[in-house]
Structure formats: structure tokens, C-alpha cells
C-alpha positions, 0 to 999 in steps of 0.5 A: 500500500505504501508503494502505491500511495508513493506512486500516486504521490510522484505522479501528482507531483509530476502533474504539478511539475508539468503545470509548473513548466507551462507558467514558466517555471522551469527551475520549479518544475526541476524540484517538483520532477526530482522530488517525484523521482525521489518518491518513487521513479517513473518514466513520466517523472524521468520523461519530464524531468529530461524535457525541462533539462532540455529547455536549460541547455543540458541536453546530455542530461535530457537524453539519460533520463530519456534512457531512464524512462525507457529502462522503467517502462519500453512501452512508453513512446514520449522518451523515444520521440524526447531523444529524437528530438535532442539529437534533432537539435544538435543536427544529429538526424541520422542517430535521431530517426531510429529513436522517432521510429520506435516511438511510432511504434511504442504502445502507450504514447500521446501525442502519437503524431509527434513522431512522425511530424519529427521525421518529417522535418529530419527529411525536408532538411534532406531534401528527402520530399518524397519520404518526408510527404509520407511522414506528414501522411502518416501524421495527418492520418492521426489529426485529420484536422490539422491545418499545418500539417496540411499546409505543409504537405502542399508545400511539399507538394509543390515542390515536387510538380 
């Protein structure tokens, strides 16, 4: 009973952490993700902990709590996206895409059309259209409705007339 009142407790912080990060607050965020992560480790208190260390700069940090929140539970896609992303950011397109292509496939992930969107800008940046429309497709098939995705997919379209 005491591990699952823990867990509860480090995920209402985590919850707190995000709400946290949304006003801003991002060194509050920190406290709150660690203090979860004290409590009782997550992959979300991981996750979450590593996007905040990203907005500062720590990359490097980002992507090990990534690799944390993989090892406590596979199935959650935001860590795989998350490392994607940061190698995304340091122009590492190569090693980014196998980490996008595994949270396309991760069975417990929200929003699931990030992934896609990812790989997608990794193929405009190439040149690759052809491939980068089909990413796009992919995501669009997940929000029908999303006009920027849209509006992107035409544009690549184009290009390819």
C-alpha cells in the first residue's frame, strides 16, 4: 500500500511539475520532477524531468533520463520521440530517426503524431520530399484536422510538380 500511495504521490507531483513548466517555471518544475523521482521513479517523472533539462541547455542530461524512462517502462513512446528530438537539435538526424521510429511504434504514447511530424522535418532538411510527404501522411492520418500539417504537405507538394 505504501508503494502505491508513493506512486500516486510522484505522479501528482509530476502533474504539478508539468503545470509548473507551462507558467514558466522551469527551475520549479526541476524540484517538483526530482522530488517525484525521489518518491518513487517513473518514466513520466524521468520523461519530464529530461524535457525541462532540455529547455536549460543540458541536453546530455535530457537524453539519460530519456534512457531512464525507457529502462522503467519500453512501452512508453514520449522518451523515444524526447531523444529524437535532442539529437534533432544538435543536427544529429541520422542517430535521431531510429529513436522517432520506435516511438511510432511504442504502445502507450500521446501525442502519437509527434513522431512522425519529427521525421518529417529530419527529411525536408534532406531534401528527402518524397519520404518526408509520407511522414506528414502518416501524421495527418492521426489529426485529420490539422491545418499545418496540411499546409505543409502542399508545400511539399509543390515542390515536387
Amino acid at each position: 500500500m505504501a508503494d502505491e500511495h508513493n506512486y500516486l504521490r510522484a505522479m501528482a507531483l509530476v502533474r504539478d511539475g508539468l503545470s509548473a513548466q507551462e507558467r514558466g517555471e522551469l527551475d520549479q518544475a526541476i524540484e517538483l520532477y526530482s522530488e517525484s523521482l525521489e518518491l518513487c521513479p517513473t518514466a513520466e517523472g524521468h520523461t519530464f524531468l529530461g524535457w525541462a533539462l532540455s529547455y536549460q541547455g543540458h541536453l546530455d542530461e535530457a537524453i539519460e533520463h530519456c534512457r531512464d524512462a525507457i529502462a522503467l517502462d519500453p512501452e512508453f513512446g514520449n522518451p523515444y520521440n524526447d531523444i529524437g528530438v535532442y539529437l534533432m537539435q544538435r543536427n544529429e538526424f541520422d542517430d535521431a530517426i531510429p529513436w522517432l521510429e520506435q516511438a511510432k511504434r511504442a504502445r502507450r504514447y500521446e501525442p502519437r503524431h509527434f513522431p512522425y511530424l519529427n521525421l518529417g522535418r529530419i527529411y525536408m532538411v534532406r531534401g528527402e520530399l518524397r519520404r518526408a510527404i509520407e511522414e506528414f501522411e502518416g501524421a495527418l492520418q492521426i489529426v485529420p484536422n490539422d491545418e499545418g500539417i496540411r499546409q505543409i504537405l502542399a508545400g511539399l507538394r509543390a515542390k515536387l510538380n
